[in-house]
N, CA, C and O atoms as a MOPAC input file, in Angstrom:
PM7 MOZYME 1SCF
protein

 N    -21.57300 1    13.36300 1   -14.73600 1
 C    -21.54300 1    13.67800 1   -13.33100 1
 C    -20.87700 1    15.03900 1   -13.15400 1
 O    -20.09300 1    15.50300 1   -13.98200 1
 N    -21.21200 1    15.61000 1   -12.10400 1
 C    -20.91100 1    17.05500 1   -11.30000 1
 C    -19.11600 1    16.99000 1   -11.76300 1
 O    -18.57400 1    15.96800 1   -11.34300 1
 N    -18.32000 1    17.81200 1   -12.44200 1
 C    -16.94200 1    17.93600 1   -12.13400 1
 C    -16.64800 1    18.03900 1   -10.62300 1
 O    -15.77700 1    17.30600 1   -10.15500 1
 N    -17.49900 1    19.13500 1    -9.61400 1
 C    -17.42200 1    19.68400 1    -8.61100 1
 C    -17.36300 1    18.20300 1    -7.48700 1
 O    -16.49000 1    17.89300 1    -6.67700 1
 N    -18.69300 1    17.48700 1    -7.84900 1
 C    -18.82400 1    16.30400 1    -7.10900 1
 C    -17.94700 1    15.04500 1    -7.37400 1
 O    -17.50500 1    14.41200 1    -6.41500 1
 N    -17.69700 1    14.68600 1    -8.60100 1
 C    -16.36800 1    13.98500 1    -8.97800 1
 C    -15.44600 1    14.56600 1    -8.18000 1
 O    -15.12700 1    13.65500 1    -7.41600 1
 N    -14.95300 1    15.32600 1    -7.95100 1
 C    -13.66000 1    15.72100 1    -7.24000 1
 C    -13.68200 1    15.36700 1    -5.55800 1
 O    -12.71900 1    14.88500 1    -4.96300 1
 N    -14.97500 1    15.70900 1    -4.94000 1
 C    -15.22800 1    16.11700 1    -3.60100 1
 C    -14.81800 1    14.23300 1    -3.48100 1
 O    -13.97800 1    13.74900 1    -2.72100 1
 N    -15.84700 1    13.34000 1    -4.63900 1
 C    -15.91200 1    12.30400 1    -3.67800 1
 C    -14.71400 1    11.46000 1    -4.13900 1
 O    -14.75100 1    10.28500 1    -3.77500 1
 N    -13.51200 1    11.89700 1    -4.97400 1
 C    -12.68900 1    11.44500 1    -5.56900 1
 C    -11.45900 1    12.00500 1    -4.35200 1
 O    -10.38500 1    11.41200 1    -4.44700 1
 N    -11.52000 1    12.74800 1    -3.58800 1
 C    -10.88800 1    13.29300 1    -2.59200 1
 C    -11.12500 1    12.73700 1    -1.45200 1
 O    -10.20900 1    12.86900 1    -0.64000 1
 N    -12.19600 1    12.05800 1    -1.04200 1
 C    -12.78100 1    11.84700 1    -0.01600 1
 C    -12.72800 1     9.91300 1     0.07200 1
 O    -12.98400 1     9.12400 1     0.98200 1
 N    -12.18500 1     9.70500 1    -1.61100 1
 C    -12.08600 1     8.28700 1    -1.47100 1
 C    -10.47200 1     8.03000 1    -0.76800 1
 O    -10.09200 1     7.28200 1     0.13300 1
 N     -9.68100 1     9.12300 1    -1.72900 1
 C     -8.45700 1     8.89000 1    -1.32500 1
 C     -7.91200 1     9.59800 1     0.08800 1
 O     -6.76100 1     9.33200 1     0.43400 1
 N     -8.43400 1    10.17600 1     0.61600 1
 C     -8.52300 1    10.36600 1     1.94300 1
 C     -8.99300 1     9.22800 1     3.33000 1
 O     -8.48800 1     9.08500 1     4.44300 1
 N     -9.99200 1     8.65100 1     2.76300 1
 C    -10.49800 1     7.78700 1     3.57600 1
 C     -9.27200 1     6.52600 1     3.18500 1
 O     -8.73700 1     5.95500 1     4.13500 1
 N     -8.94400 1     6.20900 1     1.98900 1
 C     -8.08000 1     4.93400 1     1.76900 1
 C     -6.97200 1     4.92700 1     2.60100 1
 O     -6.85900 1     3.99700 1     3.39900 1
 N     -5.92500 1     6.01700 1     2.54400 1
 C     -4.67800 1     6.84400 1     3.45300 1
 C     -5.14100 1     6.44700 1     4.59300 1
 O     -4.77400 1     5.33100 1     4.96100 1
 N     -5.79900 1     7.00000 1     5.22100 1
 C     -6.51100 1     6.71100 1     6.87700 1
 C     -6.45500 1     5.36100 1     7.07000 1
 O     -5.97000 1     5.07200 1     8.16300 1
 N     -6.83400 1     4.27400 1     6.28000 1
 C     -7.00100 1     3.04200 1     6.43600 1
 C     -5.88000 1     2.52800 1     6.78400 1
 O     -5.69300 1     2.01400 1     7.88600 1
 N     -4.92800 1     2.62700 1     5.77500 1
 C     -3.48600 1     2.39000 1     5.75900 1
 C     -2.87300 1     2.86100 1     7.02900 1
 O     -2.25300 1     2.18000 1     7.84500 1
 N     -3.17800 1     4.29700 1     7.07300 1
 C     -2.39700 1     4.32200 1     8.49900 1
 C     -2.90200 1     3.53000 1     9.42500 1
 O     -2.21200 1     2.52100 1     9.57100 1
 N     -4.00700 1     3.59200 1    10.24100 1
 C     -4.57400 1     3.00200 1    11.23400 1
 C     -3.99600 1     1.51900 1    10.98400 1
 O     -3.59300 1     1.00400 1    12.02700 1
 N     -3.86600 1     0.71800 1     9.82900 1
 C     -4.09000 1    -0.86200 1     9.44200 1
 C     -2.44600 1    -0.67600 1    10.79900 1
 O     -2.43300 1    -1.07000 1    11.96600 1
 N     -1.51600 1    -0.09200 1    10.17300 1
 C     -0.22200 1    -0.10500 1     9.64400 1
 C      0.44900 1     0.09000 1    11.56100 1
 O      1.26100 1    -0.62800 1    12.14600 1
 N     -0.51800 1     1.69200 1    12.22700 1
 C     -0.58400 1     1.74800 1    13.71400 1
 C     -0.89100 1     0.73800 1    14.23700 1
 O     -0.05000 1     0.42200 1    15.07900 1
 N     -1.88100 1    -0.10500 1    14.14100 1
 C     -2.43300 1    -1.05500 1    14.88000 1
 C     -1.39600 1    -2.13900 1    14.86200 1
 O     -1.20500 1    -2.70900 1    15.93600 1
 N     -0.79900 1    -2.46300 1    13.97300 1
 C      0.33600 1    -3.84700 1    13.44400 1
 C      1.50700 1    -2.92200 1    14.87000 1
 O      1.71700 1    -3.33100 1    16.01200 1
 N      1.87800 1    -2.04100 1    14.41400 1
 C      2.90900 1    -1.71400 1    15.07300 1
 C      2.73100 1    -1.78800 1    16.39700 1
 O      3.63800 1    -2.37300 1    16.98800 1
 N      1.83800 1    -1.37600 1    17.06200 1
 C      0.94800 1    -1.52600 1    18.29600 1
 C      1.06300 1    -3.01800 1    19.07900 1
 O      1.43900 1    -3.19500 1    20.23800 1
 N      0.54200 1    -4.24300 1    17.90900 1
 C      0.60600 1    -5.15800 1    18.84300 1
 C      1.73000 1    -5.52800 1    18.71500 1
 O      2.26600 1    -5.77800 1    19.79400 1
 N      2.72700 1    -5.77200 1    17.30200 1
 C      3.70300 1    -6.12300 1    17.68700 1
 C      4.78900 1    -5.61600 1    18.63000 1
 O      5.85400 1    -6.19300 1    18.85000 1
 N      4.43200 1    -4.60100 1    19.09600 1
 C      5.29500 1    -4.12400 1    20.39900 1
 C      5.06400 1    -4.17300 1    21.35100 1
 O      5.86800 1    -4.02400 1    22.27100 1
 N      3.23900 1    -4.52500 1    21.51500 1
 C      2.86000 1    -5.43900 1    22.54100 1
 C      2.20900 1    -4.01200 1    23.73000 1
 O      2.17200 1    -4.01100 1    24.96000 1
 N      1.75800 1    -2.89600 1    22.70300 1
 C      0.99900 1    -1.66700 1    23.54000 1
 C      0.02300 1    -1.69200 1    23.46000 1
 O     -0.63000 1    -0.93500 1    24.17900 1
 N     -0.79000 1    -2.76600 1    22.34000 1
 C     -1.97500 1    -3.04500 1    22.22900 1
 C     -2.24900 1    -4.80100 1    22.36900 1
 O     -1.50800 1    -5.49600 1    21.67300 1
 N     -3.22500 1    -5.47700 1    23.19400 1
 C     -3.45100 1    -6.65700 1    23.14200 1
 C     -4.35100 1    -6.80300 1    22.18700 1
 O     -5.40300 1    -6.21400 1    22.43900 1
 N     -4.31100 1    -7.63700 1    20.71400 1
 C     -5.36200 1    -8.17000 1    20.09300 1
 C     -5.87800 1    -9.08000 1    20.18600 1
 O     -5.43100 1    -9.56800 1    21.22400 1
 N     -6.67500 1    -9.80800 1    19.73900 1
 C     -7.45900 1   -11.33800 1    20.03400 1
 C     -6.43600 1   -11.57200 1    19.14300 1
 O     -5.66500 1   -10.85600 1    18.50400 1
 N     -6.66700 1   -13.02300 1    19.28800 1
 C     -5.89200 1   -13.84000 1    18.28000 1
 C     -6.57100 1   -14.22300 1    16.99200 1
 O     -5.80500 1   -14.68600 1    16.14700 1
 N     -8.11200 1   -14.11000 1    16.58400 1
 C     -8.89700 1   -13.74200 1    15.85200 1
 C     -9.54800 1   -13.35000 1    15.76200 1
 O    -10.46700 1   -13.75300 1    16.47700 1
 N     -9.84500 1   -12.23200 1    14.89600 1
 C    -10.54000 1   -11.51500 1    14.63100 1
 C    -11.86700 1   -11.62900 1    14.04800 1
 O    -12.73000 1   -11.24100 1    14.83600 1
 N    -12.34100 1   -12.05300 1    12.87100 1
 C    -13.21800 1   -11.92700 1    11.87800 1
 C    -13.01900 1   -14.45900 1    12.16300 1
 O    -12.14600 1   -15.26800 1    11.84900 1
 N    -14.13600 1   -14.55000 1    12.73700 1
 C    -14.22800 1   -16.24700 1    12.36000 1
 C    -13.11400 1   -16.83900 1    12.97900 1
 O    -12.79000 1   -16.76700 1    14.16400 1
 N    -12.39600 1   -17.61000 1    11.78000 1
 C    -11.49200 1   -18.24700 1    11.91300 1
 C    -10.10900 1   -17.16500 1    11.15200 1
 O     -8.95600 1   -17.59500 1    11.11600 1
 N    -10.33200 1   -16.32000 1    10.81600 1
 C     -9.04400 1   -15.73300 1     9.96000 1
 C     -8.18200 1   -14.42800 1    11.54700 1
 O     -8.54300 1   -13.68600 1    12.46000 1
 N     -6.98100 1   -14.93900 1    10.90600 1
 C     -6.13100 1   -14.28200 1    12.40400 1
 C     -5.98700 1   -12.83600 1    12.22100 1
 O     -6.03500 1   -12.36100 1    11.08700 1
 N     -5.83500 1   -12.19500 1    13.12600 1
 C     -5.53100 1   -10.63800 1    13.10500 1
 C     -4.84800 1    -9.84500 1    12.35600 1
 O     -5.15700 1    -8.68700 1    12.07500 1
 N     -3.73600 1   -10.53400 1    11.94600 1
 C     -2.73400 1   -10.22800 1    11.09700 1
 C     -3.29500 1   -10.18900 1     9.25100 1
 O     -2.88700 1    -9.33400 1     8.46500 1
 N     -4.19200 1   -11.20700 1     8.90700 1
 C     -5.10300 1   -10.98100 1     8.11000 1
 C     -5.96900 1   -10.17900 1     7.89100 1
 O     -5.94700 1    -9.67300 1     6.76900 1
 N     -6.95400 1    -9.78800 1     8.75700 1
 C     -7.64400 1    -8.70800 1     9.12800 1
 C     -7.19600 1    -7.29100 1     9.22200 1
 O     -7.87200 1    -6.26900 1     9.11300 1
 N     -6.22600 1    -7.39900 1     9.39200 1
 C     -5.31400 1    -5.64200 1     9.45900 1
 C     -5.07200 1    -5.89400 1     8.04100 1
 O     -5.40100 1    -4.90300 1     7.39000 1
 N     -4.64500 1    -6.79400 1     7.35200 1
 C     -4.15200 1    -6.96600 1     5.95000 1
 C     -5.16100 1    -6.53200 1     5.16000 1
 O     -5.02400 1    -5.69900 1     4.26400 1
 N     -6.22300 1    -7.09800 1     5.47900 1
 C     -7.56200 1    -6.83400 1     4.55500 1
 C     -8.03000 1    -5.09300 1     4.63500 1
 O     -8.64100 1    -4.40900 1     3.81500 1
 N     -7.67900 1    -4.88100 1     5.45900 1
 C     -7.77800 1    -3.19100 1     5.88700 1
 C     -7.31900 1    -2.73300 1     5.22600 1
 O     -7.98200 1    -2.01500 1     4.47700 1
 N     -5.74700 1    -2.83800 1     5.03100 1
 C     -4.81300 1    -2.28100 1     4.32300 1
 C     -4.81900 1    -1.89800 1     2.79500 1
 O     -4.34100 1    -0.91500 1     2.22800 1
 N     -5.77400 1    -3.39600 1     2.12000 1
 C     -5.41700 1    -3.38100 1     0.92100 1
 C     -6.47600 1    -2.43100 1     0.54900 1
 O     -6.24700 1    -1.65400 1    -0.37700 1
 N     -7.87800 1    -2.39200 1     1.30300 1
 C     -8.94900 1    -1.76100 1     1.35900 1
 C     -8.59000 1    -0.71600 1     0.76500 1
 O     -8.84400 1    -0.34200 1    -0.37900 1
 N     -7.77900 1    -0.08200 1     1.84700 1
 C     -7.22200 1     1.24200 1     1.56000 1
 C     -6.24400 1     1.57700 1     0.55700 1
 O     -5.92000 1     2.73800 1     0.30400 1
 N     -5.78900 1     0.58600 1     0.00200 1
 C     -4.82000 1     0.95100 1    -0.90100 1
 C     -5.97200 1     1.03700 1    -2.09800 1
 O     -6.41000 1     2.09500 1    -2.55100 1
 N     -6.27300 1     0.03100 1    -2.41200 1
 C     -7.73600 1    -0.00400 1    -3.52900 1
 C     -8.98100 1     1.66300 1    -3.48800 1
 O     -9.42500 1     2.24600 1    -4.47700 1
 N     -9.16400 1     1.92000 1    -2.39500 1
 C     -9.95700 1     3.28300 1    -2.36500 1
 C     -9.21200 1     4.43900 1    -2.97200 1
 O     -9.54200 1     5.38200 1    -3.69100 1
 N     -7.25600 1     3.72400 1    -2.02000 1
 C     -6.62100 1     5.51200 1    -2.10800 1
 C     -6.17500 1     5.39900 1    -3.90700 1
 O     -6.25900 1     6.43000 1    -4.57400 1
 N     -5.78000 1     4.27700 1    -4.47800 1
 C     -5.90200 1     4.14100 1    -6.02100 1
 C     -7.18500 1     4.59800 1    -6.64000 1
 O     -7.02300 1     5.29600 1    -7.64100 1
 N     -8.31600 1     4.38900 1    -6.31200 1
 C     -9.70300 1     4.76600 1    -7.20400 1
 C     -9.20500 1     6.85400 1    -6.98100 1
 O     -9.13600 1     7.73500 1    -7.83900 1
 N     -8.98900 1     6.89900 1    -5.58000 1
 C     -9.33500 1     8.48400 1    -5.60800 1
 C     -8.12800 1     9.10900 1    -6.53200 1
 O     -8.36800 1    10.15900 1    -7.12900 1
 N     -6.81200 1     8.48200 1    -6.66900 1
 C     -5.70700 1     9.47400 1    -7.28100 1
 C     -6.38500 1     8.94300 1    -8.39700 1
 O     -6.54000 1    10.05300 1    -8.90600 1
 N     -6.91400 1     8.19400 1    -9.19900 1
 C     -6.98000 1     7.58900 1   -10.65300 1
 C     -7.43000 1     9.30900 1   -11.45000 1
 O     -8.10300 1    10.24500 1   -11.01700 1
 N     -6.81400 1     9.13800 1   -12.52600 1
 C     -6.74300 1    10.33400 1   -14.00300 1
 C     -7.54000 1     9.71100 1   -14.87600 1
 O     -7.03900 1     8.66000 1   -15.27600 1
 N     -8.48700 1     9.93500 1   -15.27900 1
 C     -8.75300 1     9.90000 1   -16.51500 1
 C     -8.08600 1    10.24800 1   -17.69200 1
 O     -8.21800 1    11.42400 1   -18.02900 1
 N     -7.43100 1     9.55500 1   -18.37600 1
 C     -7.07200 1    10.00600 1   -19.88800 1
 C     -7.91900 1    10.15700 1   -20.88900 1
 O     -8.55700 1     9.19800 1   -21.32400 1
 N     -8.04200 1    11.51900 1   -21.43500 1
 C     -8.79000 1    11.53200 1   -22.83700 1
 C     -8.61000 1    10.86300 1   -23.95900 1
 O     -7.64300 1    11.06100 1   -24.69500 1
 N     -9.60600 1     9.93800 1   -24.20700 1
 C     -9.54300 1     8.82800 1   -25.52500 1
 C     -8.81900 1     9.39400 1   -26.57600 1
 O     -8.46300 1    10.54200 1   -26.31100 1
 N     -8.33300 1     8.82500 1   -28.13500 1
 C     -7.86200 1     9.77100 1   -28.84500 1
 C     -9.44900 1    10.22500 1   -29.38100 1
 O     -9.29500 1    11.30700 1   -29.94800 1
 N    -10.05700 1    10.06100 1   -29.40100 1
 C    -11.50400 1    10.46400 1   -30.30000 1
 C    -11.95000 1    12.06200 1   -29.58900 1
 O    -12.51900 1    13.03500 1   -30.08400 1
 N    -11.33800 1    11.76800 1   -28.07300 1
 C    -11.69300 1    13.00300 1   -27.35200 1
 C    -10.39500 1    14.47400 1   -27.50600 1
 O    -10.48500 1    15.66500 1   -27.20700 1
 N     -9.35400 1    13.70900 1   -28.06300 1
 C     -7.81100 1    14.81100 1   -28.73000 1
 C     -7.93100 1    14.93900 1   -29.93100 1
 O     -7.10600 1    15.71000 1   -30.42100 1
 N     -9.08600 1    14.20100 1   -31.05800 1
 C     -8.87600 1    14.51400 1   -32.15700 1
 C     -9.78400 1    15.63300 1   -31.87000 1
 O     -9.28400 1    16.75000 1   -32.00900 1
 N    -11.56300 1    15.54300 1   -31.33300 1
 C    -12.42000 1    16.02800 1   -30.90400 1
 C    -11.23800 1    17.75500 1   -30.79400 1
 O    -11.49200 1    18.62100 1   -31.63100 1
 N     -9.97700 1    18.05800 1   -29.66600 1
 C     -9.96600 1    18.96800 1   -29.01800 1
 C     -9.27100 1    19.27400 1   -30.05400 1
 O     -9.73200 1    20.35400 1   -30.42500 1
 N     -8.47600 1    18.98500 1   -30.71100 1
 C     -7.60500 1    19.35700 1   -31.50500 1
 C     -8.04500 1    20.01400 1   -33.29400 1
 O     -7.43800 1    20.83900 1   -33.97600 1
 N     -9.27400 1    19.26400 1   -33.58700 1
 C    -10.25700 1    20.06600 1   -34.41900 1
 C    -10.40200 1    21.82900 1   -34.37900 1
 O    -10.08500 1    22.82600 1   -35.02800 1
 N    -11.33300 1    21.29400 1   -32.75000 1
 C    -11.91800 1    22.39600 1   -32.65700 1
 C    -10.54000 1    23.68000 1   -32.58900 1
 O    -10.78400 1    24.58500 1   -33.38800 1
 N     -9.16300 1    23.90200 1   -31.78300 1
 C     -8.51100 1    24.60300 1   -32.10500 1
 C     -7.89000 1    25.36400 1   -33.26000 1
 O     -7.30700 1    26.44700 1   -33.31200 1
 N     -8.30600 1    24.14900 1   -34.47100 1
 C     -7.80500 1    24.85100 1   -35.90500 1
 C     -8.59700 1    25.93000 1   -36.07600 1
 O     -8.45500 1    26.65000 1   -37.06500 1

């Protein structure tokens, strides 16, 4: 894959994950202070407080994929370390 495009959408994961988190995190703060009215459920039978949760982790899981490093295997340091001799 593209280095160029690896990056854009590796930026764009962990950007979007952050956002999640905040918003999950605004919204909690919101009703519990009672500036926002929520339903009392959201999604079926599962309560609001779940639903912001599920947001949250969303975002934690995206904003982890976008910071993730690849480490070079050793096959890929013996590989670099060859070629320098």
């Amino acid at each position: 894959m593209n280095t160029m495009l690896t990056t854009t959408l590796k930026r764009r994961l962990f950007r979007t994950g952050v956002l999640l988190i905040a918003v999950a995190a605004v919204t909690f703060i919101f009703d519990v202070s009672g500036l926002l009215s929520l339903p009392v459920t959201m999604l079926g039978d599962e309560t609001t407080l779940h639903t912001l949760a599920r947001v949250a982790v969303i975002g934690c899981v995206l904003a982890a994929i976008g910071s993730w490093e690849q480490t070079p295997s050793n096959e890929q340091k013996e590989q670099h370390h060859d070629a320098t001799i």
